[in-house]
MIDOSE-1310 file (N, C-alpha, C; in nm, 2 decimals, decimal comma, always signed):
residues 232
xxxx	+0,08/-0,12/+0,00/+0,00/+0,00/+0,00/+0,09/+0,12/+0,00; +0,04/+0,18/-0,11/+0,17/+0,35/-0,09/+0,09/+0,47/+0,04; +0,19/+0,55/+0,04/+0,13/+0,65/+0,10/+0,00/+0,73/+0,09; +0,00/+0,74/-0,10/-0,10/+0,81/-0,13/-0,26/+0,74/-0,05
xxxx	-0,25/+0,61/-0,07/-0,34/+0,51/-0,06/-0,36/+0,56/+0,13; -0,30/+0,54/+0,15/-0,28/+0,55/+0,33/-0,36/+0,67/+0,40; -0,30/+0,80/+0,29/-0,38/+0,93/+0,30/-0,46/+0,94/+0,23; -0,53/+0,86/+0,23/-0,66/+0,91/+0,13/-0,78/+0,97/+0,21
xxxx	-0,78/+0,93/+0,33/-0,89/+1,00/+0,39/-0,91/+1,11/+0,45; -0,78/+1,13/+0,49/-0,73/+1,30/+0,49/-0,74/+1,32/+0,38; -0,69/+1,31/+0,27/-0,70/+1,39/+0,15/-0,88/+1,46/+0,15; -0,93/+1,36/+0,15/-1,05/+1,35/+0,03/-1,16/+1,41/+0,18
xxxx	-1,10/+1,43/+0,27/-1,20/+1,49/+0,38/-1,18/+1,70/+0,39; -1,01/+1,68/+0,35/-0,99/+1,81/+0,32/-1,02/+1,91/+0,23; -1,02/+1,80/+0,09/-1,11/+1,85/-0,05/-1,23/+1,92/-0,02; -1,28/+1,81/+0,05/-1,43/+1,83/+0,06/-1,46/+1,98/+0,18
xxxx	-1,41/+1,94/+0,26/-1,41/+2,12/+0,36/-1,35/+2,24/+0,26; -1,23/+2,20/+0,16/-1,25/+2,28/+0,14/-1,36/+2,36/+0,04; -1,39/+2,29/-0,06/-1,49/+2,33/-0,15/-1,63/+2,34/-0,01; -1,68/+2,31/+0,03/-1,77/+2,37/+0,14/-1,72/+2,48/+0,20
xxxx	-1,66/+2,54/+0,26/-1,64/+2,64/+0,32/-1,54/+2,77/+0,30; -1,45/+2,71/+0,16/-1,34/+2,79/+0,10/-1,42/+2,87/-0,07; -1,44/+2,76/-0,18/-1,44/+2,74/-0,25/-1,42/+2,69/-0,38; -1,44/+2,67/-0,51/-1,39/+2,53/-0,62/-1,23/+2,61/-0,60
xxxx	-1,13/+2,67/-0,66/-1,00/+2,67/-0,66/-0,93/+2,63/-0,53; -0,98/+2,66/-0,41/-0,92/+2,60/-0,30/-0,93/+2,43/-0,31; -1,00/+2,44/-0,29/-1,07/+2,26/-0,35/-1,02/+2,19/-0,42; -0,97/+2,25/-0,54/-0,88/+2,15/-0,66/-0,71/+2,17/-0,60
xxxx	-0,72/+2,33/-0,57/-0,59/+2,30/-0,53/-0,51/+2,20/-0,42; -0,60/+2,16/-0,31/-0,56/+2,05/-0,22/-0,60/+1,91/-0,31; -0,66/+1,89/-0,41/-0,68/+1,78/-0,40/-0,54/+1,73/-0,58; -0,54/+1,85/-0,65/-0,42/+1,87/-0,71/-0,27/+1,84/-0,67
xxxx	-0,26/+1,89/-0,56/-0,13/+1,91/-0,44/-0,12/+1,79/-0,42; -0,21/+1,72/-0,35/-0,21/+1,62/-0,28/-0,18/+1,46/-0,34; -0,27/+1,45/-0,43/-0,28/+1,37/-0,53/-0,17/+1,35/-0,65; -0,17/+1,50/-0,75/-0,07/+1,48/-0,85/+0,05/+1,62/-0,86
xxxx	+0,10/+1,61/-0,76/+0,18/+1,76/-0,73/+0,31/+1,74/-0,81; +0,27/+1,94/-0,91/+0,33/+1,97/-1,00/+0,31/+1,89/-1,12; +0,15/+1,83/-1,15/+0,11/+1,82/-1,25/-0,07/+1,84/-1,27; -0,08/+1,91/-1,42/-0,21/+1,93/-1,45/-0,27/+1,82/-1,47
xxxx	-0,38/+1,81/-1,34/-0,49/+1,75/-1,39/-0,60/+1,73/-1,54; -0,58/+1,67/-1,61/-0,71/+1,63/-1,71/-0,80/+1,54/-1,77; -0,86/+1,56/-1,82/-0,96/+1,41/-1,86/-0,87/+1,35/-1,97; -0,97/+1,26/-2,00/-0,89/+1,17/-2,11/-0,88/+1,27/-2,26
xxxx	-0,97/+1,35/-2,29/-1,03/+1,43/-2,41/-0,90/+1,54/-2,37; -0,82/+1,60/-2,30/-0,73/+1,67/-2,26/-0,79/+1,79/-2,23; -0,91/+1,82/-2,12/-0,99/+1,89/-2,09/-0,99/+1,95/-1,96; -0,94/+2,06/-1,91/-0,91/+2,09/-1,76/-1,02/+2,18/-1,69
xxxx	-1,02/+2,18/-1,57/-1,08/+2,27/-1,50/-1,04/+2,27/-1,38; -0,92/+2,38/-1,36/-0,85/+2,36/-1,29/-0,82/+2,52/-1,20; -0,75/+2,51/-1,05/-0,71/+2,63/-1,03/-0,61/+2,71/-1,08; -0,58/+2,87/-1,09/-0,52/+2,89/-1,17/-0,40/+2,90/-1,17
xxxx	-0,31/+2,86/-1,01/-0,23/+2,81/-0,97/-0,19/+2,76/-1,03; -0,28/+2,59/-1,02/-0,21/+2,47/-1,07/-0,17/+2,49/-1,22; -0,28/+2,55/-1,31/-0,21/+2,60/-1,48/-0,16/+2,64/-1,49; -0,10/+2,76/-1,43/+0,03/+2,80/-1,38/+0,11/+2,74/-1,34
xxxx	+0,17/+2,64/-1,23/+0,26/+2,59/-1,20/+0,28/+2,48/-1,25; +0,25/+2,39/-1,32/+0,22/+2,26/-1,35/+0,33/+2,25/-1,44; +0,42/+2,15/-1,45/+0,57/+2,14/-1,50/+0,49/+2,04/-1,65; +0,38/+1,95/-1,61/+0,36/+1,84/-1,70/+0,22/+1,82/-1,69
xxxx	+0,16/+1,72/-1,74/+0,04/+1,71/-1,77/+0,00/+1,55/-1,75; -0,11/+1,58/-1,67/-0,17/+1,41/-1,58/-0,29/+1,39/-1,67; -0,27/+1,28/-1,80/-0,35/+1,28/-1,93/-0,46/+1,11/-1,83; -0,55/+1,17/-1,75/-0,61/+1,04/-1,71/-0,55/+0,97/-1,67
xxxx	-0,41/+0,97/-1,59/-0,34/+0,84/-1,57/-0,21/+0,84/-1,59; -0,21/+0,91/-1,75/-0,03/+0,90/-1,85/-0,03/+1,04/-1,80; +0,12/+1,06/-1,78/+0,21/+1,18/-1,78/+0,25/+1,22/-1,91; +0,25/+1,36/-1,93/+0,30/+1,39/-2,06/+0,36/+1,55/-2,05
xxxx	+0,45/+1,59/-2,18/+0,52/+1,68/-2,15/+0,43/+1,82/-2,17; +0,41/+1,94/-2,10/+0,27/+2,00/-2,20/+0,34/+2,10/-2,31; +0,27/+2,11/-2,39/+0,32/+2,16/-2,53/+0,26/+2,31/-2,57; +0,27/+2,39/-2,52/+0,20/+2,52/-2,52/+0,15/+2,60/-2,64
xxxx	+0,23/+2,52/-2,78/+0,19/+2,58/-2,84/+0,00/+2,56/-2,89; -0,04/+2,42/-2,81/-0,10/+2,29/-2,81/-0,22/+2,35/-2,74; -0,21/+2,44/-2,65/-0,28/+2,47/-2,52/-0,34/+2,58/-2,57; -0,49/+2,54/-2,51/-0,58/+2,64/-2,56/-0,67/+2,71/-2,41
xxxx	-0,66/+2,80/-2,34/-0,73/+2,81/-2,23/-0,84/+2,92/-2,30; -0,96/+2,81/-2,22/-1,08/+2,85/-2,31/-1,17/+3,00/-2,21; -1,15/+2,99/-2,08/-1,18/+3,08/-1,98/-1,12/+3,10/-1,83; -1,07/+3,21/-1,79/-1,06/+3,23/-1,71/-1,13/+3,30/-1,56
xxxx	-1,19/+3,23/-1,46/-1,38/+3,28/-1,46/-1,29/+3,30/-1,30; -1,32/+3,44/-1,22/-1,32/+3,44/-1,08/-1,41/+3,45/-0,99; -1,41/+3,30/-0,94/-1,50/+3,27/-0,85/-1,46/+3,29/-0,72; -1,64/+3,28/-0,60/-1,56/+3,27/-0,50/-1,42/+3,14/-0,47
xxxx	-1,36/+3,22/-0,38/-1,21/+3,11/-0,35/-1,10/+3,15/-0,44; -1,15/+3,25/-0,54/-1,01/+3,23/-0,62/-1,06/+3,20/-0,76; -0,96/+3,21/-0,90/-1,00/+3,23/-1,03/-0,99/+3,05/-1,03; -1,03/+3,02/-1,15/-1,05/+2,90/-1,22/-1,01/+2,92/-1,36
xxxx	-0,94/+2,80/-1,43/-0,91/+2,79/-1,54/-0,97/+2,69/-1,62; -1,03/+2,73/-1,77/-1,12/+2,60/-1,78/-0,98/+2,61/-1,94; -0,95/+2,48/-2,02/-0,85/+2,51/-2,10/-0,84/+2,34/-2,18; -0,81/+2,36/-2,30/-0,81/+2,23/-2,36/-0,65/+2,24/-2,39
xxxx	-0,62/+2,14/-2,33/-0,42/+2,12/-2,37/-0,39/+2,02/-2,51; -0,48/+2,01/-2,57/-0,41/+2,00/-2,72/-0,38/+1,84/-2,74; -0,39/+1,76/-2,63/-0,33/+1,60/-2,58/-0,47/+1,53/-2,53; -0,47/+1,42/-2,56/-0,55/+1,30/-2,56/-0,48/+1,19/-2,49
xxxx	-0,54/+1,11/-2,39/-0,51/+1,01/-2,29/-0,43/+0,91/-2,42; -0,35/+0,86/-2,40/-0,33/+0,71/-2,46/-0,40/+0,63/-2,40; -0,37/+0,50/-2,45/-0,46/+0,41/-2,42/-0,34/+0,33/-2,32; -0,20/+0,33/-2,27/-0,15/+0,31/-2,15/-0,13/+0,39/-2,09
xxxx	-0,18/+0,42/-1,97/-0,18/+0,55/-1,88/-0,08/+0,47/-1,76; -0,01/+0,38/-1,75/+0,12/+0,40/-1,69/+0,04/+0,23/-1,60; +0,12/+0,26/-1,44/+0,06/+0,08/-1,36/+0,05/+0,12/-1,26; +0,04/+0,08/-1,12/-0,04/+0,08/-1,02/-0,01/+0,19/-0,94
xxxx	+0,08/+0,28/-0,94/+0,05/+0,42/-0,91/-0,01/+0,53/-0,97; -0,01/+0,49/-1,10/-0,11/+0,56/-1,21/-0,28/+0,47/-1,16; -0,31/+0,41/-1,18/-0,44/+0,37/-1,12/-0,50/+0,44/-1,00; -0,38/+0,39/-0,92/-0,42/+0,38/-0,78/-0,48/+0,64/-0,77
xxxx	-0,35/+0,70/-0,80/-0,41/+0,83/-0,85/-0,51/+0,84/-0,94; -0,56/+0,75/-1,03/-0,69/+0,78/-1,08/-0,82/+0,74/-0,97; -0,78/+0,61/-0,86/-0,89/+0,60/-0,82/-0,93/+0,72/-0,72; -0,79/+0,77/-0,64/-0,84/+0,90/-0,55/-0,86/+1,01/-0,63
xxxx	-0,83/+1,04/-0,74/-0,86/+1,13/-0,81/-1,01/+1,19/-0,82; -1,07/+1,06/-0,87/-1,20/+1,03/-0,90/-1,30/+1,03/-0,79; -1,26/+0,96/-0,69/-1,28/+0,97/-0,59/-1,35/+1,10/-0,49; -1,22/+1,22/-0,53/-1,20/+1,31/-0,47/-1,29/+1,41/-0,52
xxxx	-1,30/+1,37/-0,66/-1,40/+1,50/-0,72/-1,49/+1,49/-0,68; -1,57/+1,39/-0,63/-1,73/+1,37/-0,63/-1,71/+1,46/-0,50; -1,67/+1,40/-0,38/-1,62/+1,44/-0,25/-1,64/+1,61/-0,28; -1,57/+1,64/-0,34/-1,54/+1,81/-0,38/-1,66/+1,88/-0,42
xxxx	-1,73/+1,80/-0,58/-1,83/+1,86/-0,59/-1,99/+1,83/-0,46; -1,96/+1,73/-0,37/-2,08/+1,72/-0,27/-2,04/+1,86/-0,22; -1,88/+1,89/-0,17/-1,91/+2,02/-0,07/-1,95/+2,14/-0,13; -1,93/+2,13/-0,26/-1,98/+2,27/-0,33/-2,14/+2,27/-0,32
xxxx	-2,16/+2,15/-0,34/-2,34/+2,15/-0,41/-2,37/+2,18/-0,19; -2,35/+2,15/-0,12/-2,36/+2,20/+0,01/-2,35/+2,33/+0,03; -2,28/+2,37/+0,02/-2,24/+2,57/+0,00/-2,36/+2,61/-0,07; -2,37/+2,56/-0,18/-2,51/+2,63/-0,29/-2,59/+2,58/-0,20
xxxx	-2,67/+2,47/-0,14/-2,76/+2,45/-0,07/-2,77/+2,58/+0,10; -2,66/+2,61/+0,12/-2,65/+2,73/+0,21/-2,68/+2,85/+0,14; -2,64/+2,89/+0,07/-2,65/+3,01/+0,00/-2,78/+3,01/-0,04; -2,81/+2,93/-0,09/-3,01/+2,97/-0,12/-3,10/+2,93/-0,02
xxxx	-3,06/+2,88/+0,09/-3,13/+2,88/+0,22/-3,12/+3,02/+0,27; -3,00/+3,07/+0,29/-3,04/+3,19/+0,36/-3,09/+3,32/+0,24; -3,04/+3,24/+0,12/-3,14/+3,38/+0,04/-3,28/+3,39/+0,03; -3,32/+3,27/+0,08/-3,47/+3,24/+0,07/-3,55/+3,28/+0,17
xxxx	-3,45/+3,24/+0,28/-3,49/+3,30/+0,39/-3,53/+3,43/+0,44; -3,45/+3,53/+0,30/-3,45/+3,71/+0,32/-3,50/+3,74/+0,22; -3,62/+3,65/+0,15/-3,67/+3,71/+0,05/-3,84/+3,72/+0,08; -3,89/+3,80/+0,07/-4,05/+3,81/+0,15/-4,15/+3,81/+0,01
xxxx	-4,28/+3,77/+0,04/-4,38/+3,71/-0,03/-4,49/+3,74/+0,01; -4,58/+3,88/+0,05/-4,69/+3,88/+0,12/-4,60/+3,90/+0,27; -4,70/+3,79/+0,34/-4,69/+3,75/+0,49/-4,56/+3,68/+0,56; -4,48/+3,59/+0,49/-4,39/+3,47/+0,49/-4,32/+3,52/+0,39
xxxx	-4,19/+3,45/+0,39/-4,06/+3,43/+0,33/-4,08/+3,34/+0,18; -4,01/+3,29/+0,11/-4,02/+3,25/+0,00/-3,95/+3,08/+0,04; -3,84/+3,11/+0,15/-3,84/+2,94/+0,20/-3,94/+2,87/+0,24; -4,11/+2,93/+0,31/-4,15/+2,95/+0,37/-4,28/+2,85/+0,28
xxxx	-4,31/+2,88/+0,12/-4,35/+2,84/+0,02/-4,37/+2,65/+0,04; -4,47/+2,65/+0,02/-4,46/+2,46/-0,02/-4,40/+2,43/-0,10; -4,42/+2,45/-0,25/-4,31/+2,37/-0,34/-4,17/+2,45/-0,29; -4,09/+2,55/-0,27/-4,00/+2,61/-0,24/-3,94/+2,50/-0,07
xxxx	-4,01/+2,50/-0,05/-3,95/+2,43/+0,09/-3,94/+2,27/+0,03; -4,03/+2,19/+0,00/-4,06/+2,11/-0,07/-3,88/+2,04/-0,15; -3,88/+2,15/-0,24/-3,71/+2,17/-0,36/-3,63/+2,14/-0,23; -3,61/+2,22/-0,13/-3,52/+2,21/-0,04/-3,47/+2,10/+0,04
xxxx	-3,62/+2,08/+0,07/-3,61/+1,96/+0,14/-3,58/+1,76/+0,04; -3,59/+1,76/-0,09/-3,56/+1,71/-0,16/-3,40/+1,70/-0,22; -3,35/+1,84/-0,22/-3,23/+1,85/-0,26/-3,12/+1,82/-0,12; -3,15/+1,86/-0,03/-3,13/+1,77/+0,14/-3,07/+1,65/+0,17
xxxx	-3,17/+1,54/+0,11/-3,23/+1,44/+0,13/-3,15/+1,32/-0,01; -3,11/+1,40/-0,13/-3,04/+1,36/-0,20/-2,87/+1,40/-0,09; -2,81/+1,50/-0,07/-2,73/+1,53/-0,02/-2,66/+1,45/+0,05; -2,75/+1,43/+0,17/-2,71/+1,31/+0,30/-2,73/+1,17/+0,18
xxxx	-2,83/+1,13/+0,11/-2,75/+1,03/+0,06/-2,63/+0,95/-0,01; -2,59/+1,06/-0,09/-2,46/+1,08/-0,18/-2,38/+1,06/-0,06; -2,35/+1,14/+0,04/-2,29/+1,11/+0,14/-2,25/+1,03/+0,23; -2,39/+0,94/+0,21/-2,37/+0,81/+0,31/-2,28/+0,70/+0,21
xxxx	-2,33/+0,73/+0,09/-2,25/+0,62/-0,03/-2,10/+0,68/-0,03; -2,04/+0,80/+0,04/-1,92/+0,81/+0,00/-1,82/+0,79/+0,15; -1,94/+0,79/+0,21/-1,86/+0,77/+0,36/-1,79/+0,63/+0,40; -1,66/+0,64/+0,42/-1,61/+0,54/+0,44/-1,59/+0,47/+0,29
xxxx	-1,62/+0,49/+0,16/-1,55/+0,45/+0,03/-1,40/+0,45/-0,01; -1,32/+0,37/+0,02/-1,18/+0,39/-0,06/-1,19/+0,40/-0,19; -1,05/+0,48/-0,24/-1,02/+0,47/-0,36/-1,01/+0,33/-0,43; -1,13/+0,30/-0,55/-1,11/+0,17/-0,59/-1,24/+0,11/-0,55
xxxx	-1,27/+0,15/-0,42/-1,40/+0,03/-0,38/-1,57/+0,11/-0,41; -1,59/+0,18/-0,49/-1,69/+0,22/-0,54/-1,66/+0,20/-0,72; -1,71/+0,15/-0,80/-1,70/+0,11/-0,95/-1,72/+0,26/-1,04; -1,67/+0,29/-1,11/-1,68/+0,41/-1,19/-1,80/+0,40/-1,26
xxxx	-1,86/+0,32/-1,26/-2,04/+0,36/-1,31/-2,08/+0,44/-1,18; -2,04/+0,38/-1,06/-2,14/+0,43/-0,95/-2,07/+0,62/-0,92; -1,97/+0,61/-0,95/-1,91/+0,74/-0,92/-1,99/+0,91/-1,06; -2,00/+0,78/-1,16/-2,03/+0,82/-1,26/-2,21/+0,89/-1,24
xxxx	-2,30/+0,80/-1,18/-2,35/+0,77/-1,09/-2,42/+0,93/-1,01; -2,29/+0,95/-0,91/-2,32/+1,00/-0,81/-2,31/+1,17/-0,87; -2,23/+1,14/-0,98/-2,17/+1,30/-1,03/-2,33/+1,36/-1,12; -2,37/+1,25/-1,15/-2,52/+1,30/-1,20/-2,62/+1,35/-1,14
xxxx	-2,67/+1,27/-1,00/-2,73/+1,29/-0,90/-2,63/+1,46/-0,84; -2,57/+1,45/-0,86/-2,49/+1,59/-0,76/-2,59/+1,70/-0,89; -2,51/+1,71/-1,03/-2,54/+1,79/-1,09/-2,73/+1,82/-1,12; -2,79/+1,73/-1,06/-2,96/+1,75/-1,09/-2,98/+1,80/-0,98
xxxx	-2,91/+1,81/-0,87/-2,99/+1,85/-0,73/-2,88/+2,02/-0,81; -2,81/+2,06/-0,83/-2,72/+2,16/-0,82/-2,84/+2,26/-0,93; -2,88/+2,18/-1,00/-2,99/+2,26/-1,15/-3,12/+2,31/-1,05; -3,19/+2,24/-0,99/-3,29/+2,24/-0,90/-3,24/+2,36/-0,80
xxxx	-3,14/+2,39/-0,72/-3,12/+2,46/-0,64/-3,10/+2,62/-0,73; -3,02/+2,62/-0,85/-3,03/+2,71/-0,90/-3,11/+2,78/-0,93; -3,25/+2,68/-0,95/-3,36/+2,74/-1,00/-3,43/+2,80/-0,90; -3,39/+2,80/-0,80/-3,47/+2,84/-0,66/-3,39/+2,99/-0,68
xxxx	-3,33/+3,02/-0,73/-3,26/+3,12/-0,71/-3,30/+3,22/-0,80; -3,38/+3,19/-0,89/-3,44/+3,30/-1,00/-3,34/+3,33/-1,08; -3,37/+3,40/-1,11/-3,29/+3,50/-1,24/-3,08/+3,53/-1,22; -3,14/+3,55/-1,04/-2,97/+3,57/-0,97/-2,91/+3,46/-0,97
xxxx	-2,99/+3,34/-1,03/-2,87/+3,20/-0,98/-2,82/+3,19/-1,13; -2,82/+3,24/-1,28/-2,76/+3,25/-1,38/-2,66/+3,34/-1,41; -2,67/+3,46/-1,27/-2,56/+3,57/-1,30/-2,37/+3,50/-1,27; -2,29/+3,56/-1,38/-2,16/+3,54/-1,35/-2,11/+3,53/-1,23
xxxx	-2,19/+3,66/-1,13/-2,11/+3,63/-0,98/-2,20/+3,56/-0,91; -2,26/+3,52/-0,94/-2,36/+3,44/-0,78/-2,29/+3,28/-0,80; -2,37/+3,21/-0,69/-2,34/+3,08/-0,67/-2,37/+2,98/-0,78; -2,44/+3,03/-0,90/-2,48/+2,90/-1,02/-2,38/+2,89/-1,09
xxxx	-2,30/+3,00/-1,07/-2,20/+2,98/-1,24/-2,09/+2,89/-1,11; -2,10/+2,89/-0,98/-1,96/+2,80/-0,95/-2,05/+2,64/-0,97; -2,18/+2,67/-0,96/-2,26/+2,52/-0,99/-2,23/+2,46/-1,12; -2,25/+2,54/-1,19/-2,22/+2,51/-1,36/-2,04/+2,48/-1,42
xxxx	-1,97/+2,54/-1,34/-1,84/+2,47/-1,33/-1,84/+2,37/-1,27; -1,86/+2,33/-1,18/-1,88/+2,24/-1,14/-1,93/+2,08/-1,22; -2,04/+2,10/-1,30/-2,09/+2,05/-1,44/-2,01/+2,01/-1,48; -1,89/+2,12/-1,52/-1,81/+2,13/-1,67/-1,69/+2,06/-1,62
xxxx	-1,67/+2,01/-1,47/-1,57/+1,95/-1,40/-1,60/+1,80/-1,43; -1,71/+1,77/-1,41/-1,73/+1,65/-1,39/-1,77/+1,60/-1,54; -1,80/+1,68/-1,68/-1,80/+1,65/-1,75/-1,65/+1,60/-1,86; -1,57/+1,72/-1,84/-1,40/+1,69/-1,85/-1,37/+1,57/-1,79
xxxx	-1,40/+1,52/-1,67/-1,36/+1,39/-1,64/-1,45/+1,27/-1,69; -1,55/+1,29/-1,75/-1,64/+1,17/-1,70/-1,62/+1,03/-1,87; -1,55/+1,09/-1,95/-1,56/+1,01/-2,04/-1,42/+0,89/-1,99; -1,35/+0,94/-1,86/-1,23/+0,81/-1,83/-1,35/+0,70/-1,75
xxxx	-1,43/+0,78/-1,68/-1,57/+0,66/-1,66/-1,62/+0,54/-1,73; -1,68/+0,63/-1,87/-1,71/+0,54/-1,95/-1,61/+0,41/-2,01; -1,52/+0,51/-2,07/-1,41/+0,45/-2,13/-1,35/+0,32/-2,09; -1,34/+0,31/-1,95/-1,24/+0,24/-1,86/-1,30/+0,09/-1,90
């Protein structure tokens, strides 16, 4: 058993706090660090969403598994969006996974990897579940609040209820012991409750600075990774 394997539960507990209570850049950056330090994270399609640290500092390029050299002329960074926690880089590097992504320390980093995102994107989709509790809470209707609302409470209490479950399936999961359908799985269920909450938000949960556009990165995170799911 390597180290990485050892810390996996610190890792993937720290991810997770931090996208809950920091932000997505804080969030990738520990789980970046920790995981594949001094290299860019990407999907197999060579698709990133990353802090802008890490595109910054990143000596080499983690192609799903294979290491590769990055080629700048290659690299296309498609947006640079600042969110809470810090900016984000979303950017296509020009490189496609091979079909040998290296042997059991290359795995064993794909399965915390993988792992780690879902963990990351639960703490986000938690933060957006705070952020429109208390905006609901300060938003008045008549007599009562707009949390206050049956179907509005109703969403809440539904998107809740998904939350703690995702949760109970990740609690206590090592890297490896959940199957990449089911992870595949969980990143779906995250992204339908994240659409639902936005919608509670009106008009303000589509604006660049509010809490949807870190929901919708979020999306675009789990979509960059999700074809090493299928693929595998």
């Amino acid at each position: 058993m390597t180290t990485l394997v050892r810390d996996a539960t610190e890792v993937l507990e720290r991810c997770h706090d931090a996208a809950r209570h920091e932000g997505l850049a804080p969030a990738l950056g520990v789980l970046a660090d920790a995981v594949l330090p001094g290299l860019l994270p990407c999907g197999p399609g060579g698709h990133a969403v990353v802090a802008s640290r890490t595109h910054t500092e990143a000596r080499a390029l983690w192609l799903d598994g294979a290491r590769r050299p990055r080629q700048s002329a290659r690299e296309t960074s498609r947006a640079e969006l600042d969110l809470p926690g810090g900016p984000v880089v979303l950017a296509d590097l020009g490189q496609r996974a091979p079909a040998d992504r290296g042997g059991r320390v290359a795995v064993e980093q794909r399965e915390l990897y993988g792992l780690g995102l879902v963990w990351l994107r639960l703490g986000l989709a938690q933060a957006l579940r705070a952020a429109c509790v208390t905006r609901l809470a300060h938003r008045r209707v008549g007599d009562s609040t707009l949390l206050q609302q049956q179907l509005v409470k109703g969403t809440v209490a539904d998107v809740l209820a998904e939350h703690l479950e995702i949760q109970a399936v990740l609690t206590g999961a090592r890297p490896g012991s959940l199957s990449l359908g089911m992870l595949h799985h969980l990143h779906r269920r995250l992204t339908a409750a994240d659409r639902e909450q936005v919608r509670l938000l009106g008009a303000a949960g589509y604006l660049t600075d509010s809490p949807g556009m870190t929901a919708y990165v979020s999306e675009l995170l789990a979509e960059a990774h999700a074809v090493a799911q299928e693929a595998s």
